[in-house]
N, C-alpha and C positions, 0 to 999 in steps of 0.2 A: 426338529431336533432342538432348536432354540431355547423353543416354546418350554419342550419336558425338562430343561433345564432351568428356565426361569421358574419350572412351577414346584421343582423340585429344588431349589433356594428358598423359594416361597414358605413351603412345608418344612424344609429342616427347623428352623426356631421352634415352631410348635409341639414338635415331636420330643423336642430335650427340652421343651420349658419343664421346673418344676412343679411336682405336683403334693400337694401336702396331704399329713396322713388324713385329717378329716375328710378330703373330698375324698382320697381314696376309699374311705372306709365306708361314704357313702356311696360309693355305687357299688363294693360288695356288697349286696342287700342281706346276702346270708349272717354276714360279721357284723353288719349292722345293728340288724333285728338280734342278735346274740349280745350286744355290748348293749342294747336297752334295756332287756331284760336282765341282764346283771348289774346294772346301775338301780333300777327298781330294786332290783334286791337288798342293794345294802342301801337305800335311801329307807325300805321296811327294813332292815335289821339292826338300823340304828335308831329310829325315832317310831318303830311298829309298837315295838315292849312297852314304851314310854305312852303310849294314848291305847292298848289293848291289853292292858297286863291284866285287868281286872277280869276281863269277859272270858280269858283264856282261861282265869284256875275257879272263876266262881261257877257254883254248880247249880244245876237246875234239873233233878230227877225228871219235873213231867216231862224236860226235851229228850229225856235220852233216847239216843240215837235214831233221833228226827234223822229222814231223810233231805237229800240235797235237793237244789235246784229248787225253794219255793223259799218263796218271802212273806210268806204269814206270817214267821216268828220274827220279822228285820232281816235287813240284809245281812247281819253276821251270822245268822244262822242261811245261810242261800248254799254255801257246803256242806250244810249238817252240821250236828252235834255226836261228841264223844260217846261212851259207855254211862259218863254221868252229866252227862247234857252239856259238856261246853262247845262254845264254839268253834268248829272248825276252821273258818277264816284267822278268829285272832291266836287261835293255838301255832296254826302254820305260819302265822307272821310273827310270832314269838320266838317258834322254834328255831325259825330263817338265821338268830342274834347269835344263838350256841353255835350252831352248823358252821356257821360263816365263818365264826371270830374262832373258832378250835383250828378248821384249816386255812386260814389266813393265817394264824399265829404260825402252826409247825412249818409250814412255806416259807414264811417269813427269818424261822429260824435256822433252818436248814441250807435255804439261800444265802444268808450272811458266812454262817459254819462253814458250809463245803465249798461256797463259791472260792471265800479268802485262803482255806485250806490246799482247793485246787489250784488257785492261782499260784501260790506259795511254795507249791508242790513242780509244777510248771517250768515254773521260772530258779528257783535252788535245785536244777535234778541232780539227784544222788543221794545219799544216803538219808537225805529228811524226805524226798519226794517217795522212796521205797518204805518207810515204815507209816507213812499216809497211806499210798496205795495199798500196803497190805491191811492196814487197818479197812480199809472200802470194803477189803476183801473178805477179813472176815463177818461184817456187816454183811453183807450179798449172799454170803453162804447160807443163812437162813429166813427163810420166810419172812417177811414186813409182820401179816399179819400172827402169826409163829409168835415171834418175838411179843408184839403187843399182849397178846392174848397172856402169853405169860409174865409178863411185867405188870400187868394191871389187872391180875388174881393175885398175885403173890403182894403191889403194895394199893392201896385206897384209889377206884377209878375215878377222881375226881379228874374236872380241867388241868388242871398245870400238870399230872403224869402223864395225862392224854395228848398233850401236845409236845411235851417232853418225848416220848416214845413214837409220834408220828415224827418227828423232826427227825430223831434219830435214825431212823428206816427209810429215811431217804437221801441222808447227807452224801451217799456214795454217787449216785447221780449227777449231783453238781460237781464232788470232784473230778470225778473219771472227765468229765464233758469239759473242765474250765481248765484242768490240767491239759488234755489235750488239744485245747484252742491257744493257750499259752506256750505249747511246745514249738507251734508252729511261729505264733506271731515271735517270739524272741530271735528267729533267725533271718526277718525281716532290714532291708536294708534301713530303714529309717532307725532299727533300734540300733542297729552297728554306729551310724551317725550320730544316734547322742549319747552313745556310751564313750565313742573319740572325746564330743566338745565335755565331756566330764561329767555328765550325770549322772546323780547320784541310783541305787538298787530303789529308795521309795519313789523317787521320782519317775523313774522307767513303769515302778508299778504302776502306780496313781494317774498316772498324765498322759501316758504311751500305753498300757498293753490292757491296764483294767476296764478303759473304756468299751474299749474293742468287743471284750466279751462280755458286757455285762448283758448288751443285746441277748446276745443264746442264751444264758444263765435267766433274762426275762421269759424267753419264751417259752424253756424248759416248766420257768417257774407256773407259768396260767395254767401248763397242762395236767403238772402235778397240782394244782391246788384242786382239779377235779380226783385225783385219784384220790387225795388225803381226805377230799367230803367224803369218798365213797368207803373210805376203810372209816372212816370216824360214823357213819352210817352203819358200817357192818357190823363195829364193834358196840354200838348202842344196841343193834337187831338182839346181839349173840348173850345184852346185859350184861356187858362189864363195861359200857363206855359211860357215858353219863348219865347218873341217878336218877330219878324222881325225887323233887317235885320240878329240877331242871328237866327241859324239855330239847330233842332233837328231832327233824325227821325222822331217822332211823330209828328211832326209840318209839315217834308213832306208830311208825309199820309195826313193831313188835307189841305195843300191845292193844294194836288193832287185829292181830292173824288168828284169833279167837273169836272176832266177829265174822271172818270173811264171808260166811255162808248169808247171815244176817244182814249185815251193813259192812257191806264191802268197802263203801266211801272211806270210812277209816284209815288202812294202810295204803286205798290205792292215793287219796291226793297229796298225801306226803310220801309216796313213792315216787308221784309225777313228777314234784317236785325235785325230786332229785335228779329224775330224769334228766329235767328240763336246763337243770344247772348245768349237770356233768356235759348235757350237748351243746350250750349255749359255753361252755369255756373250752372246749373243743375246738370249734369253729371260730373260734377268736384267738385261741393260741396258733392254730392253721396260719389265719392273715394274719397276726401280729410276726411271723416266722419270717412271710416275703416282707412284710414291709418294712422291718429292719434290717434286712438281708439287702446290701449294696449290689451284691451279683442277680438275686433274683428280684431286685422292686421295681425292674423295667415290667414285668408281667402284669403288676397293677398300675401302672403308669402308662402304659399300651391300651388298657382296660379304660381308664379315665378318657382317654383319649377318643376311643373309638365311643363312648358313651356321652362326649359332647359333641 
């Protein structure tokens, strides 16, 4: 009996040491392998354009639509070439800059919008938090892509409406989510205790309740920046997202789906690529969920554990 008490003093330290997000993240192998491959991404979609912009729009008839997988022509031809001979490698790492930076931007904008809208909403409920929420409401009532489709026929599909109109079809999300994480933490005893010693409404936000949520409103945020690739994808597919001679994924598929029978490579490697993103911020917004989650980060900390 002794014994299984000395060894179970022994083992409690080890069990609540902490454990940091890196090491966490490295033995998710899955979240891991997902957060490399998204780091490659924007290390090509920042410095890709800038060393392959030339090879991506110059044309070369005799390659067209060279098959992939062979390095006769150079490695940037090993994906194939276009309709008019360009490169597929450096078209897709061109492309990667548009894609990226259109759903990074509406994310980004949306997240600021709704998050501070819902918080604000949260925490003043009454009469400003009711014509927020109905505002969500009438946003929600129709279609994300609904909405786009008609906003960007009716004004120029260039970037800035395009991120304008994704931002805006998603801001209801944040608030409904940060409105109701703020409802709850305001009735928390620590907030009753500095509202006594006299703190001030910005104070309570900023220092006491904002923190709290910015976590969910993050994790919210990775998952939707896969959804907003994927409508900024559909809406290049549909030719009303971004023009030519700008280049997206989804703008490959589209005017690859006239080869398919011929050279199928076309729309399938920047379809992969979509793929590959949308599943690769998936599984990263998953762990990112427990492992800023206080309640559930013992499940990756158990995981560490038993993995050393």
């Amino acid at each position: 009996m002794t014994s299984r008490l000395t060894e179970s003093v022994a083992v409690q330290p080890k069990v609540q040491r902490s454990v940091g997000l890196w090491t966490m993240l490295w033995n998710d192998k899955f979240a891991f392998v997902s957060f490399l491959f998204l780091v490659v991404m924007v290390f090509l979609a920042v410095f890709g354009p800038w060393l392959l912009e030339q090879p991506a729009t110059k044309l070369n008839l005799r390659l067209r639509n060279a098959p992939p997988f062979s390095l006769d022509n150079g490695w940037l031809y090993f994906l194939g070439a276009d309709a008019l001979g360009r490169s597929m490698i450096a078209r897709l790492i061109v492309a990667s800059q548009n894609t990226l930076l259109v759903a990074a931007s509406a994310v980004a904008v949306s997240l600021i919008i709704g998050g501070a809208l819902g918080i604000l909403a949260g925490y003043f409920n009454g009469r400003f938090s009711t014509v927020i929420m109905r505002f969500a409401d009438i946003i929600m009532s129709f279609p994300s892509l609904l909405i786009a489709v008609v906003v960007l026929y009716i004004f120029e599909p260039k970037v800035a409406n395009l991120v304008l109109v994704l931002s805006i079809t998603r801001l209801p999300v944040y608030m409904r989510t940060a409105r109701a994480e703020v409802l709850e933490i305001r009735e928390r005893q620590f907030i009753a205790a500095a509202k006594t010693l006299g703190a001030s409404h910005s104070r309570l936000i900023t220092r006491h309740i904002a923190p709290l949520v910015v976590p969910t409103l993050t994790t919210i945020a990775t998952l939707e920046f896969a959804f907003v690739m994927l409508a900024e994808s559909s809406l290049s597919f549909l030719g009303i997202g971004i023009q030519p001679p700008e280049i997206t994924w989804g703008l490959m598929v589209a005017q690859g789906r006239n080869y398919l029978q011929s050279a199928w490579w076309l729309s399938f490697f920047p379809g992969l690529m979509i793929m590959f993103s949308a599943l690769a911020l998936n599984l990263l917004s998953g762990w990112t969920r427990i492992a800023l989650d206080p309640v559930q980060r013992w499940r990756l900390e158990i995981t560490n554990q038993q993995a050393s």
